[in-house]
DOBAMI-122060 format. One record per residue (C-alpha): residue number from 1; residue in three letters; chain; x, y, z. Coordinates in pm, whole numbers, plus 50000, padded with zeros to 5 digits. Each point is the difference from the previous one (the first is absolute). Layout:
<rs>
@nr=NUM&rest=ALA&kette=A&u=X&v=Y&w=Z .
...
</rs>
This chain:
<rs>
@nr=1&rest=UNK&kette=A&u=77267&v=84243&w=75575 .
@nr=2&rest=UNK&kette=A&u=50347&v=50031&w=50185 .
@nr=3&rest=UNK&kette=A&u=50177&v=49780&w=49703 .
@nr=4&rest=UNK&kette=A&u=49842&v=50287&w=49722 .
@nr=5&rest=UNK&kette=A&u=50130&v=50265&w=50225 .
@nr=6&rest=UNK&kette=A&u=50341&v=49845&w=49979 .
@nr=7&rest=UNK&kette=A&u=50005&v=49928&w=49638 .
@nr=8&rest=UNK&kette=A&u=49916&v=50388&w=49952 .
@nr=9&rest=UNK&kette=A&u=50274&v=50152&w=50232 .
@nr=10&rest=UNK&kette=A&u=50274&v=49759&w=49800 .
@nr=11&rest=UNK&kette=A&u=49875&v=50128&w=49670 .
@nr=12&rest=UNK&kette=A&u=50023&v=50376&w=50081 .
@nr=13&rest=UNK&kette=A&u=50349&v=49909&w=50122 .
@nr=14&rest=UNK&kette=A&u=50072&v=49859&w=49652 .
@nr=15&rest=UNK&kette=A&u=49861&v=50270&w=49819 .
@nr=16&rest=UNK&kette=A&u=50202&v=50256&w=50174 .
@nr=17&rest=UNK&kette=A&u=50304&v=49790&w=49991 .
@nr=18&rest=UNK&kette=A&u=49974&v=49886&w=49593 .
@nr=19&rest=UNK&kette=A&u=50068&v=50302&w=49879 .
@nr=20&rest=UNK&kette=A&u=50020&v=49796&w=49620 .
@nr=21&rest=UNK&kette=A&u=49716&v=49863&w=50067 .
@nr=22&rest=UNK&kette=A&u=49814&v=50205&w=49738 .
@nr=23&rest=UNK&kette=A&u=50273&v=49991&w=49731 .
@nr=24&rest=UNK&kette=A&u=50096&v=49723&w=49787 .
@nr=25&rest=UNK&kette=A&u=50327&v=50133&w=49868 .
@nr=26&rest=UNK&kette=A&u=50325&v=50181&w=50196 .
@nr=27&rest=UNK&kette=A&u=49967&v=50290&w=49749 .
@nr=28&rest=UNK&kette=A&u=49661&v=50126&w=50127 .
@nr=29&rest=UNK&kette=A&u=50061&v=49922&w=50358 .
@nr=30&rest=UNK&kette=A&u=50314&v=50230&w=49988 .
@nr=31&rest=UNK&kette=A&u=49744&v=50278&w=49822 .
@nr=32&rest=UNK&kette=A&u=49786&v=49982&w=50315 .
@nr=33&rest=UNK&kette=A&u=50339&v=49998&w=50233 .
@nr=34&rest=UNK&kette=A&u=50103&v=50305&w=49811 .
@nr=35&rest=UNK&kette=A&u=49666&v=50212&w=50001 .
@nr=36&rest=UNK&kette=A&u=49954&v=49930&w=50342 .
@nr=37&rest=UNK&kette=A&u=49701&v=49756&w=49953 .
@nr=38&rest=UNK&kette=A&u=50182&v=49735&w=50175 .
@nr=39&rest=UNK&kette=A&u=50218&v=50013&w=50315 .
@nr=40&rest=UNK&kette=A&u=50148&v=49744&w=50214 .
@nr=41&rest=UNK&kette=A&u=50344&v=49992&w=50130 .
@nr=42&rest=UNK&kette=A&u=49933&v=49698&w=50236 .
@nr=43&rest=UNK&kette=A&u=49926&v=49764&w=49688 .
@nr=44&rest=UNK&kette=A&u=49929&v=49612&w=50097 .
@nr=45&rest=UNK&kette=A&u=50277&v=49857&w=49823 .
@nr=46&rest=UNK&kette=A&u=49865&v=49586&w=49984 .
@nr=47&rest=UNK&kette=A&u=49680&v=50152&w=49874 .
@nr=48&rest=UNK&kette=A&u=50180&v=50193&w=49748 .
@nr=49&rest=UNK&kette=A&u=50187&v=49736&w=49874 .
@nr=50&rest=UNK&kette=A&u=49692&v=49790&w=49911 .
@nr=51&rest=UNK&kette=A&u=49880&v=50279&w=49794 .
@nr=52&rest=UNK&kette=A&u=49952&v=49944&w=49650 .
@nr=53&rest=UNK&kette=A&u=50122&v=50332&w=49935 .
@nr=54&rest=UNK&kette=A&u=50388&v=49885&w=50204 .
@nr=55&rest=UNK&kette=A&u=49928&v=49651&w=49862 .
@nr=56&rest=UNK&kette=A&u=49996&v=50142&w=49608 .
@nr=57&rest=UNK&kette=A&u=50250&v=50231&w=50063 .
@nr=58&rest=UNK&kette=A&u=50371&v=49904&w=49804 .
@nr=59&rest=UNK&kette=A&u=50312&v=49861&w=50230 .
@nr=60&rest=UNK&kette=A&u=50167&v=50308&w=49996 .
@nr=61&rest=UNK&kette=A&u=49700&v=50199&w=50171 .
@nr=62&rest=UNK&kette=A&u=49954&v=49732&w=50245 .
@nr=63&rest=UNK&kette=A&u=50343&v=50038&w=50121 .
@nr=64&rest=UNK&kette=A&u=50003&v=50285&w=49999 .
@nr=65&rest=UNK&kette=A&u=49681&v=50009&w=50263 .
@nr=66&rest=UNK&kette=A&u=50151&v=49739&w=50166 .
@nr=67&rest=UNK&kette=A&u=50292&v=50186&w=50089 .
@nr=68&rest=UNK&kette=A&u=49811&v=50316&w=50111 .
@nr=69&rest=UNK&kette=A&u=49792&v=49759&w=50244 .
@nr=70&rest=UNK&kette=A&u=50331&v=49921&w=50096 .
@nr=71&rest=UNK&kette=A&u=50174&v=50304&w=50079 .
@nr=72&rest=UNK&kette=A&u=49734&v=50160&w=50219 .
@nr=73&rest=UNK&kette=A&u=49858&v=49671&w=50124 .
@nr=74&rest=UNK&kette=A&u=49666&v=50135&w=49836 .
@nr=75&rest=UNK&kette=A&u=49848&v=50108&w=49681 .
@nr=76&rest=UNK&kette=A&u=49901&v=50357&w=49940 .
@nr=77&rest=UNK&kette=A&u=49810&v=50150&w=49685 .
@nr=78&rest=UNK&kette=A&u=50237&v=50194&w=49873 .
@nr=79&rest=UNK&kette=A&u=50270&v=49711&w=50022 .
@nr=80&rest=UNK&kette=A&u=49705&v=49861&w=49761 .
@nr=81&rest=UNK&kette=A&u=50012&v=50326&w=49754 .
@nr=82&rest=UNK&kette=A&u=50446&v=49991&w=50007 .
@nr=83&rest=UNK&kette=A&u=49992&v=49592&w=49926 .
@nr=84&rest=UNK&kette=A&u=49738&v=50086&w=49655 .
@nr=85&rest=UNK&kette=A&u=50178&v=50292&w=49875 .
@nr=86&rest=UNK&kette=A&u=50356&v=49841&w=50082 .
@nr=87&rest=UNK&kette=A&u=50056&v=49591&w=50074 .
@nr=88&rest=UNK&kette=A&u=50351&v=50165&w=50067 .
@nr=89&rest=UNK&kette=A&u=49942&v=50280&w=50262 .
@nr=90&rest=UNK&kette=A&u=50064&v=49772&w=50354 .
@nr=91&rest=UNK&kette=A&u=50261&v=49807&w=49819 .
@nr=92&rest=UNK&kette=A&u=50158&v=50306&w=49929 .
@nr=93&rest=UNK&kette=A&u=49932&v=50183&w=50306 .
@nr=94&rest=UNK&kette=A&u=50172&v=49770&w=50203 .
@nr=95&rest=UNK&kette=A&u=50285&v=49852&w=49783 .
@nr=96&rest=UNK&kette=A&u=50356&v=50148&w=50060 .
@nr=97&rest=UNK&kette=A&u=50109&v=50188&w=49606 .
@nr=98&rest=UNK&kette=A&u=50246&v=49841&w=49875 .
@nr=99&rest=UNK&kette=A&u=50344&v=50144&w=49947 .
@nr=100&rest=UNK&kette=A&u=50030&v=50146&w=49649 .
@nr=101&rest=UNK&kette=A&u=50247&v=49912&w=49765 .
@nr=102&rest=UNK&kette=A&u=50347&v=50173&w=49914 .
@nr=103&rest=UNK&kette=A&u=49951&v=50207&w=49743 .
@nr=104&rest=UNK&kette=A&u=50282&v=50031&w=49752 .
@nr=105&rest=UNK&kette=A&u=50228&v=50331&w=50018 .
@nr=106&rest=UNK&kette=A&u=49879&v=50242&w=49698 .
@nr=107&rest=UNK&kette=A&u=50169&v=50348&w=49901 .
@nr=108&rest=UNK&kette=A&u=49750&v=50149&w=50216 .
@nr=109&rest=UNK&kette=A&u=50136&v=49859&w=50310 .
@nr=110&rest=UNK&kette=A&u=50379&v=50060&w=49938 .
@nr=111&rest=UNK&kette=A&u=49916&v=50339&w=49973 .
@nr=112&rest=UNK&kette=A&u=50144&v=49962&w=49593 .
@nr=113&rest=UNK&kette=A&u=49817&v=50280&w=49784 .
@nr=114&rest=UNK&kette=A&u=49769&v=49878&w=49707 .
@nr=115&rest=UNK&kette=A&u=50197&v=50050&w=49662 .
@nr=116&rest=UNK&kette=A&u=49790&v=50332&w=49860 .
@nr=117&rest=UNK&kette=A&u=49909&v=50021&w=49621 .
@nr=118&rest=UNK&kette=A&u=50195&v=50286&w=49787 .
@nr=119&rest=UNK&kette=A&u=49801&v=50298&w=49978 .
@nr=120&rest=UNK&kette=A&u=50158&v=50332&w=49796 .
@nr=121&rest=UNK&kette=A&u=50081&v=50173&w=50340 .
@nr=122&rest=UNK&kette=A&u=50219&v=49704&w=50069 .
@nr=123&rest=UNK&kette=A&u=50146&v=50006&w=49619 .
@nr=124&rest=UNK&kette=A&u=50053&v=50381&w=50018 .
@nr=125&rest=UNK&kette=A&u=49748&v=50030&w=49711 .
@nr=126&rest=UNK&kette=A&u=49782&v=50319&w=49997 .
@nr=127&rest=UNK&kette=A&u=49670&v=49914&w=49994 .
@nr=128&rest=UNK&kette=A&u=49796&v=50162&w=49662 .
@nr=129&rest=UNK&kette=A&u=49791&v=50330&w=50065 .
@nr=130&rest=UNK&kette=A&u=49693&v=50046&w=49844 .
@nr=131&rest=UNK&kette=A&u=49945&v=50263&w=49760 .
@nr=132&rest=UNK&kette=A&u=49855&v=50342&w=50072 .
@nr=133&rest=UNK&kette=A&u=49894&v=50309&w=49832 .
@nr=134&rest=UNK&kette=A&u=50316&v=50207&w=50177 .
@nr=135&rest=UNK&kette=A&u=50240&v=49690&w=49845 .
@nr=136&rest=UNK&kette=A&u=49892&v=50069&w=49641 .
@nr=137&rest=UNK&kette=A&u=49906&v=50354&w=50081 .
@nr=138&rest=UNK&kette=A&u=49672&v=50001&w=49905 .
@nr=139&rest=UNK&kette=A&u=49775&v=50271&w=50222 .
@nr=140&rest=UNK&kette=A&u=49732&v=49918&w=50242 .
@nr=141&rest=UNK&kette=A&u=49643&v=50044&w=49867 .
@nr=142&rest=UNK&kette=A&u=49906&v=50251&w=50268 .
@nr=143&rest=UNK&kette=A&u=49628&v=49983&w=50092 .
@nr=144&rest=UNK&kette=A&u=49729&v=50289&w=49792 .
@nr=145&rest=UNK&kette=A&u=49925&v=50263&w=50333 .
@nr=146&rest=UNK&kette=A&u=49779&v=50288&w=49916 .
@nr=147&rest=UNK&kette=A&u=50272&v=50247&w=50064 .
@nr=148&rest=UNK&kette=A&u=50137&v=49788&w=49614 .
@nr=149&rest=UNK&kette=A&u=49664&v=50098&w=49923 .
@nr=150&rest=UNK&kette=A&u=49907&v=50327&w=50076 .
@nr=151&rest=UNK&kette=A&u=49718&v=49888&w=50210 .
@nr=152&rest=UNK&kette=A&u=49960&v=50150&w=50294 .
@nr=153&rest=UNK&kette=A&u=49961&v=49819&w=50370 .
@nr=154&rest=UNK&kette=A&u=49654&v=49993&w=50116 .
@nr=155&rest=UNK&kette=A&u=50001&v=49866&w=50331 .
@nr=156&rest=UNK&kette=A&u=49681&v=49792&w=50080 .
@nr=157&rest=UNK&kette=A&u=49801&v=50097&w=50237 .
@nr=158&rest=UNK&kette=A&u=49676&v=49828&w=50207 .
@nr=159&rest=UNK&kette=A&u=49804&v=50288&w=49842 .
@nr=160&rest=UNK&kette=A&u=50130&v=49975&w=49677 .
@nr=161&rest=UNK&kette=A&u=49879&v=49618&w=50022 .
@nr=162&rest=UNK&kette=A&u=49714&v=50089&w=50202 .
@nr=163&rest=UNK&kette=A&u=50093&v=49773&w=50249 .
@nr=164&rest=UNK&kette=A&u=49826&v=50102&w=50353 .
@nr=165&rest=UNK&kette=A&u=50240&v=50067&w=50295 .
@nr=166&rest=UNK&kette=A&u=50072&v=49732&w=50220 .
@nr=167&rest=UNK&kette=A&u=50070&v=50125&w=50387 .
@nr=168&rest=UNK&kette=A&u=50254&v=49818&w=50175 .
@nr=169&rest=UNK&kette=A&u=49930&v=49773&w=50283 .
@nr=170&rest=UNK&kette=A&u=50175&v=49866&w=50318 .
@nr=171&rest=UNK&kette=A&u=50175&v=49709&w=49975 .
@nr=172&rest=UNK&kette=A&u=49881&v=49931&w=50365 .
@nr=173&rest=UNK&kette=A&u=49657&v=50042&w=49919 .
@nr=174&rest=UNK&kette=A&u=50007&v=49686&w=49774 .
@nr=175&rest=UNK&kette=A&u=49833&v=49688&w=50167 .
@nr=176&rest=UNK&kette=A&u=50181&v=49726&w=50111 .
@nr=177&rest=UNK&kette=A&u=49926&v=49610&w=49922 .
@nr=178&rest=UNK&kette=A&u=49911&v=49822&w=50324 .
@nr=179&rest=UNK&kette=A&u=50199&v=49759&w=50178 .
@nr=180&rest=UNK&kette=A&u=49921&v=49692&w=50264 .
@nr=181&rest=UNK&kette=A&u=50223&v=49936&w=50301 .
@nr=182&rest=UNK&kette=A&u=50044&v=49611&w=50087 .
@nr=183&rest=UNK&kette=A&u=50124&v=49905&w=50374 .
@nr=184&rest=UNK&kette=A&u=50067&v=49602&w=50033 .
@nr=185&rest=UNK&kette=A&u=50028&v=49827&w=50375 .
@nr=186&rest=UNK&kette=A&u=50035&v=49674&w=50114 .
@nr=187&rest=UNK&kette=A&u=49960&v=49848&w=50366 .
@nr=188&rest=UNK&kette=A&u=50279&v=49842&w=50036 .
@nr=189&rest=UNK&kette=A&u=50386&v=50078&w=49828 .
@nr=190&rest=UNK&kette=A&u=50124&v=49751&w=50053 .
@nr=191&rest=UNK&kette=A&u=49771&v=49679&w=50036 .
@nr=192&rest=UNK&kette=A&u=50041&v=49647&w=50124 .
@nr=193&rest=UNK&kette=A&u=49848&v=49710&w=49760 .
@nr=194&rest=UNK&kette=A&u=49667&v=49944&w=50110 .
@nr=195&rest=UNK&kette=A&u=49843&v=50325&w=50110 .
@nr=196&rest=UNK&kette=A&u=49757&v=50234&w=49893 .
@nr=197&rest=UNK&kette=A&u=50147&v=50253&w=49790 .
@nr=198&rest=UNK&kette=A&u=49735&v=50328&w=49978 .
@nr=199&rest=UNK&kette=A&u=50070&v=50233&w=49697 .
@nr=200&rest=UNK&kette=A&u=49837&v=50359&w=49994 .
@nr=201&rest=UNK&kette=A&u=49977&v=50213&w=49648 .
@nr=202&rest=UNK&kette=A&u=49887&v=50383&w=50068 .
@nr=203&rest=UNK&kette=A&u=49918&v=50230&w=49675 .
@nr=204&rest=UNK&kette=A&u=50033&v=50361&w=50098 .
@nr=205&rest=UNK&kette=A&u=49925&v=50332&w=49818 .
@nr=206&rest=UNK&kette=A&u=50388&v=50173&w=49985 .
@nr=207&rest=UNK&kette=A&u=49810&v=50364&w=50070 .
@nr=208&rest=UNK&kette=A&u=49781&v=49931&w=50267 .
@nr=209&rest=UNK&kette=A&u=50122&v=49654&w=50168 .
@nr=210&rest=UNK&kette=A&u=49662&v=49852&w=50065 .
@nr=211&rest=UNK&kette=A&u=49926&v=49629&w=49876 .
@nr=212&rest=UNK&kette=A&u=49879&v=49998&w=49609 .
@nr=213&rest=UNK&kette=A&u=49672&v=49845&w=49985 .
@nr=214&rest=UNK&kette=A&u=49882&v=49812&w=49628 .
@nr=215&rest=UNK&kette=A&u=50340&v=49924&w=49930 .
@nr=216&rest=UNK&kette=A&u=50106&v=49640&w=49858 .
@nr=217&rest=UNK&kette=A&u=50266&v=49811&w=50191 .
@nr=218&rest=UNK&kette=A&u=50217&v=49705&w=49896 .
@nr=219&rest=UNK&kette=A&u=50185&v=49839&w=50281 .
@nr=220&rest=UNK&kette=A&u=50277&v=49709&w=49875 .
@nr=221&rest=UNK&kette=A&u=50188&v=49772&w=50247 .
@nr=222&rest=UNK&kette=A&u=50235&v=49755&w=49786 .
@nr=223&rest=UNK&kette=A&u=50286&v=49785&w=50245 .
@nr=224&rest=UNK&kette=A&u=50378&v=50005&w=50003 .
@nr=225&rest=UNK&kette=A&u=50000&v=49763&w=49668 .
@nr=226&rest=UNK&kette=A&u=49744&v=50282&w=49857 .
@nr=227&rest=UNK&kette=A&u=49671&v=49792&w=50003 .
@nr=228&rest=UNK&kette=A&u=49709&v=50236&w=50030 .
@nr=229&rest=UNK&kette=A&u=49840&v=49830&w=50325 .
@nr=230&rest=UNK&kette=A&u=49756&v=50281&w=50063 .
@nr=231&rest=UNK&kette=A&u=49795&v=50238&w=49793 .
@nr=232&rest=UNK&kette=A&u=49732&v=50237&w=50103 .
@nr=233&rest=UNK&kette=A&u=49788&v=50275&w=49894 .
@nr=234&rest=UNK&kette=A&u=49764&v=50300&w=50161 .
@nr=235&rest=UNK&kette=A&u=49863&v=50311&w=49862 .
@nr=236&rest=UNK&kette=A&u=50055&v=50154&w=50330 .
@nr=237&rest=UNK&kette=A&u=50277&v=50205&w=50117 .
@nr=238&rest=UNK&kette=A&u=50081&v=49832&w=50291 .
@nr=239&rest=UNK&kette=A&u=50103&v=49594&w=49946 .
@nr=240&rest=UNK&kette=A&u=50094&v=49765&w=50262 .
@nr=241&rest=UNK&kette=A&u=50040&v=49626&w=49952 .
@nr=242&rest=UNK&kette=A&u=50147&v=49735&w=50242 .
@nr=243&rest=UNK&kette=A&u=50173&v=49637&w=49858 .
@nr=244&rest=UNK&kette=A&u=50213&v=49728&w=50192 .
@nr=245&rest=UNK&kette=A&u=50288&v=49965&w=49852 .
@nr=246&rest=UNK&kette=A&u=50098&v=49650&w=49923 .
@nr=247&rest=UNK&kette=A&u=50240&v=49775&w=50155 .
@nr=248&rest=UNK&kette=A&u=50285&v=49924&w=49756 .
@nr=249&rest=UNK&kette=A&u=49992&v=50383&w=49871 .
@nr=250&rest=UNK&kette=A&u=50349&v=50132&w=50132 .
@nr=251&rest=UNK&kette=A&u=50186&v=50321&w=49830 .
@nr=252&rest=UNK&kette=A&u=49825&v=50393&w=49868 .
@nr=253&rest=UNK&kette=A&u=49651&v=49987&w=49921 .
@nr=254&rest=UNK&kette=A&u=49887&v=50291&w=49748 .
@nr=255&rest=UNK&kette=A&u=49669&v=50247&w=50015 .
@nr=256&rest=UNK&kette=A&u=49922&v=50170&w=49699 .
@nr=257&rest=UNK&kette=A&u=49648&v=50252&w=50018 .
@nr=258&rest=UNK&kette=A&u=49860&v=50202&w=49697 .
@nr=259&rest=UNK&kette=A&u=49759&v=50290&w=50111 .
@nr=260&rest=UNK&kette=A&u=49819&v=50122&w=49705 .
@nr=261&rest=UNK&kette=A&u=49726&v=50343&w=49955 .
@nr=262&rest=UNK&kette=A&u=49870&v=50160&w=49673 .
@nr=263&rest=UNK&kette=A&u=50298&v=49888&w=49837 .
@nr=264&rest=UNK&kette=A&u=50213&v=50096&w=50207 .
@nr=265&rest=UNK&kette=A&u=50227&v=49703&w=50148 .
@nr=266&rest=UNK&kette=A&u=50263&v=49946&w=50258 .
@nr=267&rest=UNK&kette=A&u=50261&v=49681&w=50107 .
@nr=268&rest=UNK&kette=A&u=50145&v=49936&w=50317 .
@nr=269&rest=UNK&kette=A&u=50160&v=49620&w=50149 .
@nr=270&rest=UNK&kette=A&u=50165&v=49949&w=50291 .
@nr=271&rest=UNK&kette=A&u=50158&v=49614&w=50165 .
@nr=272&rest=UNK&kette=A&u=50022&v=49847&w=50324 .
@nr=273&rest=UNK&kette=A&u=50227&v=49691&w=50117 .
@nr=274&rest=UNK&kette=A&u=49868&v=49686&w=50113 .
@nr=275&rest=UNK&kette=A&u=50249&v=49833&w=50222 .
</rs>
């Protein structure tokens, strides 16, 4: 009994661990990463590098996870999402640029004026009018009026047309289109790596201030690099969701929220550091 009790714990270890575990190529695993399906930012690297997915990845993309293990002394799953969309991106990160090249002086940079092509200004060359009707003094048609005519001016009137009166109203008295007011707040501003970070999304009615109820809410949380880490939804006014963040996630973290009513719709974000 004590040996299947064992055997259980170290699988539900695993399975929390292994986040690949249910993939069999990079390409969906960084789909889940993305979505938010799958997060781990303590990953077990000598796991991961049996993996068939790491094991059937190219060289490039293996050094490049290699060196991200590296860096941090750990393997996060975003440093999984940079290494598939760029082998390049550590390399790069942390490789001094190299010194560009001299570039050759041009006209440009002696401050020497571009040669300009002849125009008739430059020649002294009138340029040719057009012809008109006061050049070859021909009249102006002049439009038929009914004083040419002999007709006299009957100004049209709504009774003449029997069109009904139409009284004037106030512009004030027109209504409106309704509007929704968004507040964001977070727990913490800043954050150390690690913590519970609580987010709080309010929808309020702009006239009266009280909390909108059968509204839709969308509540985004993407990380410095811009991978969405969190996403939630409620149909209530009032939204409040709690996360750790993880341990390798340093730098401006993003909230977007969408409040939405009877078409009418209304954005807000705010960020917080995580030191």
């Amino acid at each position: 009994m004590i040996g299947t009790i064992v055997l259980f714990n170290n699988n539900n270890i695993y399975a929390k661990q292994a986040i690949w575990r249910d993939f069999d190529n990079m390409k969906d695993l960084v789909a889940a990463i993305r979505s938010g399906e799958k997060n781990d930012n303590n990953i077990n690297w000598e796991k991961f590098q049996d993996s068939g997915i790491y094991q059937n990845e190219d060289k490039d993309s293996k050094e490049c996870l290699q060196l991200a293990h590296k860096i941090g002394n750990n393997l996060g799953d975003y440093e999984i999402v940079h290494c598939f969309r760029d082998a390049n991106y550590f390399k790069n990160k942390y490789t001094e640029p190299e010194t560009p090249e001299p570039q050759p002086e041009t006209n440009a940079s002696l401050n020497v004026p571009e040669p300009q092509p002849e125009t008739n200004a430059s020649l002294n060359v009138p340029e040719p009018q057009p012809e008109t009707n006061a050049s070859l003094n021909v009249p102006e048609p002049q439009p038929e009026t009914n004083a040419s005519l002999n007709v006299p001016e009957v100004p049209e009137t709504n009774a003449s047309l029997n069109v009904p009166e139409v009284p004037e109203t106030n512009a004030s008295e027109l209504v409106t289109p309704r509007s929704i007011d968004l507040n964001i707040t977070v727990g913490k501003d800043p954050i150390a790596r690690g913590e519970n970070q609580m987010v709080t999304v309010v929808a309020l009615d702009p006239t009266t201030g009280k909390v909108l109820d059968r509204v839709f809410i969308k509540l985004e949380i993407k990380d410095p690099v811009g991978i969405l880490v969190k996403n939630y939804t409620d149909t209530e006014g009032n939204l409040t969701r709690t996360f750790k963040i993880g341990e390798n996630a340093i730098g401006t973290f993003m909230i977007s929220a969408t409040a939405s009513q009877a078409g009418v719709q209304s954005m807000k974000s705010l960020s917080f550091q995580v030191q």
